[in-house]
Every structure is written in C-alpha cells, then in structure tokens.
N, C-alpha and C positions, 0 to 999 in steps of 0.2 A: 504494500500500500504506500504509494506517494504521499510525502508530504505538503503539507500548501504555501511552506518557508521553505524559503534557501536554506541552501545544507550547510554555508557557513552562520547561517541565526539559530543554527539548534545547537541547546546546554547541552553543552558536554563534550562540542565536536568542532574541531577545524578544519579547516577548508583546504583544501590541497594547492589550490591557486595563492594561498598566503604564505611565506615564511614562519617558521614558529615563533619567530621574536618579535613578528609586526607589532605595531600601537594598537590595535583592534583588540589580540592578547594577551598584553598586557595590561589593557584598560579592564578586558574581563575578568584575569587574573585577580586586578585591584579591589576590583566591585564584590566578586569572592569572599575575598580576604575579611572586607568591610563588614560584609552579610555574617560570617564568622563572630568576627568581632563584636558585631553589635548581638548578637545570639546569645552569645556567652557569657555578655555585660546585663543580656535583659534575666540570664537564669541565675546570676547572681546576684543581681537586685530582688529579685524572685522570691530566692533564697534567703536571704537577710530581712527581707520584709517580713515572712513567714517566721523569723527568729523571735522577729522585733515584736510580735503578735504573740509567740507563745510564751517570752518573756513577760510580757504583760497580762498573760491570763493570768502565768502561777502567781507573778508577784501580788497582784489582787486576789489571790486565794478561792476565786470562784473555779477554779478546774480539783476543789477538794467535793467529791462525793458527800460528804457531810453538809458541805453549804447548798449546796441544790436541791438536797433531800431536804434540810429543814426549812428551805425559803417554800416549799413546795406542799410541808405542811406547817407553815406559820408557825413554825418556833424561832425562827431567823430571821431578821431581815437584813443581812449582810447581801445576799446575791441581787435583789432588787434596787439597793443601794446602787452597786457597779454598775449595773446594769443600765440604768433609765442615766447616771453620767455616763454612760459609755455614748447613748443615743444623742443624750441635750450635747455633746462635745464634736461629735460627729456629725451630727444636724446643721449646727452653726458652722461645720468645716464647708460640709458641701453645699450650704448657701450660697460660702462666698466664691466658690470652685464655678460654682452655675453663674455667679453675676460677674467671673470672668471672661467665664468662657461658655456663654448661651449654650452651645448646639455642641459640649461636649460629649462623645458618642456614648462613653461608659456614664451618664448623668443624667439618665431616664427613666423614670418610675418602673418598677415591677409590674409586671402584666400577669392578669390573671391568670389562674392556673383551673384548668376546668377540667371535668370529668365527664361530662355529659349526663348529670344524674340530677341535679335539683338548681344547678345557675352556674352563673358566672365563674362563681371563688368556690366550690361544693372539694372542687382539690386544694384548695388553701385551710380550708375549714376541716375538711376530715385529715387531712395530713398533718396539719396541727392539733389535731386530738390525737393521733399517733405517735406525734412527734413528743409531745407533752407526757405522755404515758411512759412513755420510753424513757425518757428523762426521769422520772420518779425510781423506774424501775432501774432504773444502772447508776443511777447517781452521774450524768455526764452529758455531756451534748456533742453534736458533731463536732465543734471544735474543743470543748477540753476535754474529751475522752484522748487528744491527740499529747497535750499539757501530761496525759495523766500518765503517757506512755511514758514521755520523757522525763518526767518525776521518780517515776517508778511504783505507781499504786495500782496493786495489784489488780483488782474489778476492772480496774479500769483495760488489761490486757483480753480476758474474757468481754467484755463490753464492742472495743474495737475488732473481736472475732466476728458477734455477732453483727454487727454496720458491717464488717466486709462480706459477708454471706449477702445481706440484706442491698449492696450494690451489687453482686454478680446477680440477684433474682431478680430486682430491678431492670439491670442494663438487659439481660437476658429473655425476662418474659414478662414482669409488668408493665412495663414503660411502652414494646413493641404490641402487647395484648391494647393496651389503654390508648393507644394509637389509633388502632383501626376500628377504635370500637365511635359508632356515628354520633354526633350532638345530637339530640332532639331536637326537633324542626321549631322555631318561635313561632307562638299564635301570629297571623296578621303579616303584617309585611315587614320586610327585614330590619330589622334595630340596629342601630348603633351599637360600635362596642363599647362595653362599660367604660365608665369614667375612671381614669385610673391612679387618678390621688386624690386624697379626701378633703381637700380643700374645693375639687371640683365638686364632688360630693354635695357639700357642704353648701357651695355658694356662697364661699369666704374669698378671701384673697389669699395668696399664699402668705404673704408677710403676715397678715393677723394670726391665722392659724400658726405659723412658726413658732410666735411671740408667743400664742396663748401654751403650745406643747412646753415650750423651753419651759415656761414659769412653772407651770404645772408640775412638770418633772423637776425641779428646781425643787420646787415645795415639797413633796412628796420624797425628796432625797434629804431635806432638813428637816421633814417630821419624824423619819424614820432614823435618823442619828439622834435626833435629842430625846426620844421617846423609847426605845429601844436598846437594846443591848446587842454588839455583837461575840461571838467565841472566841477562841484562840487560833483559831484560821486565820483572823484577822494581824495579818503581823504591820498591814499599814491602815488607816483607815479607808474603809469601802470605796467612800469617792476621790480617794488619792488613786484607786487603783481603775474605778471607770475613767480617770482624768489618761494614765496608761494608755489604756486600748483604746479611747478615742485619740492619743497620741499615734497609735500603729496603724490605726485606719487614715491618718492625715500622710502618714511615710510611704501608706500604700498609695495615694491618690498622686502625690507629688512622685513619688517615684515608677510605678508603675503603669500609673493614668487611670485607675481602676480599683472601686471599693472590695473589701474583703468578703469573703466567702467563705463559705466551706464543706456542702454536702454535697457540690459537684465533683469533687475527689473520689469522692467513694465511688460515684457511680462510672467515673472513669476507668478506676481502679476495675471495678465490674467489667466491664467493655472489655478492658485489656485480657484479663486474666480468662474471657472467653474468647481471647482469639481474636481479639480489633487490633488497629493500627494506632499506635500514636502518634500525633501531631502534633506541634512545638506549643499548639493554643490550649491542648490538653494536658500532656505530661508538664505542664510549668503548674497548673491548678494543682498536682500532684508533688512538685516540688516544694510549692507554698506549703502543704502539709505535711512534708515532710521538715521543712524550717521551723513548723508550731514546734516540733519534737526534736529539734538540736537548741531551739533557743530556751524552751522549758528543762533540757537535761544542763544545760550551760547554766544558767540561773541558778536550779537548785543546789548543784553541786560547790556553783562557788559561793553562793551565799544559803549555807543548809538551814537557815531560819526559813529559808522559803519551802523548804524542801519535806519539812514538819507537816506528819498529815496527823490530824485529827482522826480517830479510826471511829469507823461505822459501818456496821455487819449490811454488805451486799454479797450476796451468794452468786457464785459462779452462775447459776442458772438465772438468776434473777438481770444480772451484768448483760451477759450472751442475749437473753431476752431485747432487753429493754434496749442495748447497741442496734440490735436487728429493726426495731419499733421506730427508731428515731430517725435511722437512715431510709427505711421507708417511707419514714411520714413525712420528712423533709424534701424529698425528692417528690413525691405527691404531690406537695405543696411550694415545690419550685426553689424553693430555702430553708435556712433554718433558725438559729437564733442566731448566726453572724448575718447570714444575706438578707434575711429579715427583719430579724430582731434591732440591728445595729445599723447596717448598712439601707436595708429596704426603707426604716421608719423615715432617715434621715433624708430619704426621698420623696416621704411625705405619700410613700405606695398606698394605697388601699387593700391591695393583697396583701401586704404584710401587716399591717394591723390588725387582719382578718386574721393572719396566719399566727401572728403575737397572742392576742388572744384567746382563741383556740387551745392555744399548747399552755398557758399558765391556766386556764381553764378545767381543759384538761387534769393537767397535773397538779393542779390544789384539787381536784374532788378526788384524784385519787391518791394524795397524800393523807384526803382526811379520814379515806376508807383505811386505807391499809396503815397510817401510822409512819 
C-alpha cells in the first residue's frame, strides 16, 4: 500500500536523494532530541508533583484510617477540617488561574456522569454512595490508600489490593458493559445538557457563589476547631494541613497545567494489566500515583512524627472490600475525593457536589450503622 507522503516526510526514514548529514536531518534529529527532553522534564515534574501531594496528605494526617473512620462516624472532626481548606484554598487558586487565563483547556467544570437509569448525575450519585461506603469500610480513599502504602499501614496494602481488582473489573467489563448500554429517550423534544456548575444552577453569578462557598467553608472550619477536639493524628493543626494540599494542587496547576486526581490511575492501571497500550497521557496519571507513594514514604521516614499511626482494627477483609467499593464508585462517578472533592468543587462542578455529597452521605449512615 502507497503512501500519500513522500518517502522523505515519513518518521523514521531518509530519503536516499539526501546525504545523511543534510540540515533536513539534522533539524529532525534536533526536534527529536527536544520531544525527548521535554518528555522526560514533563515525567518528572509528574513525579515530584505527585511527591508534593503525598507529602501533604500524611503530613495533614488524613491518609491515617483512624481519621476517616471517625470523621465518618462523628467522633472527629479532624478530616473535615483538611478537607473543606483543602477546597476554600484550591477554589480561590483556580479562580485566579480562570481570570488568567479564560479558555484554559484543563479549567472546565466536570460533566456529568450518567448511567442511563434515573438522570443526568444517577452515576455521580450512586458512585458516590459507593465511593462513601468504601471509604468507611477500608479507612482510605483513592488517594490516601496511596499515602498509606508509603507510610507503611498495613489495611491500607489489602485496601489498594482490593481498588486494583476493582480497576481491572472496571476497565475490563463495567465501564465497556455501561457503555453500550442506551440512555432513555427524554419525554418531548431534545433538552439541553444539564447545566454544569451550580452557580448556573442557581442563577447566581459565579463571584457570589464563590464568596458565599469560601465563607461558608471558612466558618465551618473555625466552628469545628474551636468546638471540637482533635486526636493524636493531629501532629499539625487540620487547617495547617488542608492549607498543604491546596498548596500541591496550586504546584500541580503551575506546573503541570492541570488539577489533581486520582481514580483515573486505577483504572489505567486496569487497562494495562488486561493487555492495553500505554500512552505518555496515561502512564504519567500513573506516575502521579506512584509520587503520592515516594513522597508519603520520604516524609515519614525523615520526619517519623508523621509517620505515627494511631491504630484502628480494619480487617483485611473489610480493607480488600471497601478498596474494591471506592474505586468502583469513583470511576462511576467520574472522581473521587481529589477530582471531586478538591479539584471538581473548586470548579464550582455540579457533578461533584453531587458526587461530595453522596459519598459523606453515604458514609456517615454507614459509620453510624456499623460504628
């Protein structure tokens, strides 16, 4: 079969009418070289980002099974603390990212995640009650079961077992099954897609709602320090440590042009391990998770205050469960508590509010069933 370019424009080949040292290949040589180089600099900003994020989980002390479990049945409010600064810190980053730079590509609200069974978010919604459940049940989330590897707490090894089953079943047959399966047709004639931030929603401006989130979450992290008590997890105070991770999500955006994540890993991870290809835009998501786990083992190791875990009976089976729970429900639901939770809200998504809720929902009724 002919090609439809000269056979001196095809990678990888020269042209017999050239000399080998022309400027033509040398110029291609260069460009090479470049593409190389700029590779190698984007997998190791990659890399270090992914450090810089798992540094900031353990040192906030929300990647300890103990803190998740009792934020989850209200004996703690240490993890809600980190968490709502991790968002108000992160929010106010990507405001100003958006009033730099309008039409920056990675700076667009979360789009629903559907299922075809009751609307729009019904995969935000039920994947956040999975996701939520899962979290109760393992003590961990898709990104600090990754912290917990590199700490070294043990649940958290059986946990990460069950989220990598829970991405090859995924990649493998829920995600291709939930594919082909048809939307329901809408009454009437075709609708718009849903609005996909809740200021649209709302029929606010985005600046009001901003304002009104931040304060909110502002308050809501100073009732909870003055009123409350946290454990010995705590080796800095809460919102020293969501100030962290909205610091690693700001390293992520300036350095890599793009908010944090984290359930997409697994499901790569899935792909691969049944036989897919990866690609430089895939195995870096994969690299990012593997930085949560050298900058979480780096951390604790040189400063073993962090590295103190507070022990709390999760059972192998209970771990392996709850891993398998979260990475399904996350990928359901499109994210998880980083793409959601932290990065989604800060876009003001609607999906992720949906999907926020859902999963603490979720997982305070079943923290208050089971204890």
């Amino acid at each position: 079969m002919s090609s439809s370019l000269p056979s001196h424009n095809q990678p990888g080949e020269s042209s017999s009418l050239l000399p080998s040292n022309t400027p033509t290949e040398s110029a291609s040589r260069s460009q090479g070289q470049q593409t190389e180089q700029t590779g190698a600099m984007s997998e190791i900003n990659t890399l270090l980002t992914g450090a810089a994020f798992g540094a900031a989980l353990t040192a906030s002390g929300v990647f300890q099974p103990s803190v998740i479990i009792s934020q989850l049945n209200f004996t703690n409010f240490h993890m809600i603390q980190t968490f709502l600064t991790a968002a108000a810190g992160s929010a106010a980053t990507v405001s100003i990212a958006q009033a730099l730079q309008p039409n920056h590509p990675n700076l667009v609200p979360r789009a629903a995640s559907s299922l075809g069974l009751f609307g729009p978010y019904d995969g935000n919604i039920l994947g956040g009650i999975l996701l939520g459940s899962g979290m109760m049940l393992s003590g961990a989330c898709p990104g600090t079961v990754l912290a917990q590897l590199g700490v070294g707490v043990k649940s958290g090894v059986y946990a990460f077992a069950g989220a990598s089953l829970a991405g090859v079943v995924w990649s493998g047959f829920l995600k291709p099954l939930l594919t082909q399966c048809p939307t329901p047709p809408k009454a009437g004639s075709a609708s718009p897609s849903p609005k996909a931030t809740v200021h649209e929603v709302l029929g606010v401006s985005k600046g009001t709602l901003l304002l009104a989130l931040e304060a909110m979450f502002v308050g809501i992290v100073i009732a909870a320090a003055k009123f409350t008590e946290v454990g010995p997890e705590a080796k800095i105070p809460p919102y020293y440590g969501g100030m962290l991770i909205a610091g690693a999500q700001l390293l992520s955006l300036v350095v890599r042009g793009c908010l944090v994540g984290m359930s997409t890993s697994y499901e790569e991870v899935g792909g691969w391990m049944l036989g897919g290809k990866l690609v430089p835009e895939k195995y870096r998501n994969m690299l990012f998770s593997a930085g949560v786990i050298v900058g979480s083992y780096f951390l604790s190791h040189g400063a073993p205050k962090f590295g103190e875990v507070t022990d709390v009976v999760v059972s192998p089976l209970s771990a392996a469960v709850g891993g398998f729970l979260m990475i399904l429900g996350s990928r359901m639901a499109g994210g998880c508590t980083s793409g959601h939770g932290i990065s989604g809200i800060s876009l003001l998504s609607m999906s992720s509010f949906l999907t926020v809720g859902a999963t603490f929902a979720a997982g305070g009724l079943m923290g208050l069933l089971i204890g």
